[in-house]
Each structure stands twice: as structure tokens, then as C-alpha cells.
C-alpha positions in Angstrom: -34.8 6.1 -6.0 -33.3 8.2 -3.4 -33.7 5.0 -0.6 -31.5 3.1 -2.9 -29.3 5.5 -3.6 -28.1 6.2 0.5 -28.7 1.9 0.9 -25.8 1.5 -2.3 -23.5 4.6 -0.2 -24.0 2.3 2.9 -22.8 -0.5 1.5 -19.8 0.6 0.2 -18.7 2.4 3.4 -18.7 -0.6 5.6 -16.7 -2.7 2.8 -14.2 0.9 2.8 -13.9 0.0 6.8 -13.8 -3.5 6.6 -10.6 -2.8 4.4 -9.1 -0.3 6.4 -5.6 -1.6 8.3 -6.3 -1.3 12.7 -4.9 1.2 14.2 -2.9 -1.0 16.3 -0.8 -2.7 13.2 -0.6 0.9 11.4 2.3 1.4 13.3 4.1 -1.6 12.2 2.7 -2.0 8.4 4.3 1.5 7.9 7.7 0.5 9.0 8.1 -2.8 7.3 7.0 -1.0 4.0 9.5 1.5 4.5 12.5 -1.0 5.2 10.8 -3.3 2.2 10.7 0.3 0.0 14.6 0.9 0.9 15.9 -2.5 0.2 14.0 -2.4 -3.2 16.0 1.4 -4.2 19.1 -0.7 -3.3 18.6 -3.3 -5.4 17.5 -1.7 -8.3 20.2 1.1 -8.1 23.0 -2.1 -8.0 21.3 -3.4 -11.1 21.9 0.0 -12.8 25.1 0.0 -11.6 25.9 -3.3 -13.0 24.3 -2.7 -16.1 26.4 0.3 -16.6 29.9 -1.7 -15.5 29.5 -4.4 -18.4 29.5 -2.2 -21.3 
């Protein structure tokens, strides 16, 4: 029971590291979701401000 157990924890780690982003592209994955994050608040905070402007 116990051999399965550790063979099942095994497993999952390498598909946990198979997933993880390279160390090399962390860099860059960060910063394009940061600019994507900050055009998306301005585009929802002009559709609020639109929304309010029509009534």
C-alpha cells in the first residue's frame, strides 16, 4: 500500500514540473500579463464609464 502510495506522489510531481513555465520565459510571461491585466482595467473602467453617461 505504502509503494503505491509514494509511486502515485511521483507521478504527480513530474506532471507539476512538466507544467511549470522555464525560468527563462518567466521573465517575459509576467510582463505581458501585466500589460494584458492593465489594458483589461482600462477597458472595463470605459465600459462603466459609458454605461454611466447614457442614463
Amino acid at each position: 500500500m505504502r509503494k503505491q502510495m509514494a509511486r502515485q506522489k511521483d507521478l504527480f510531481e513530474e506532471v507539476v514540473r512538466e507544467a511549470l513555465v522555464p525560468d527563462e520565459i518567466q521573465p517575459a510571461l509576467v510582463t505581458q500579463l501585466a500589460l494584458l491585466m492593465f489594458a483589461l482595467i482600462d477597458v472595463i473602467e470605459t465600459e462603466v464609464h459609458d454605461e454611466q453617461d447614457r442614463r
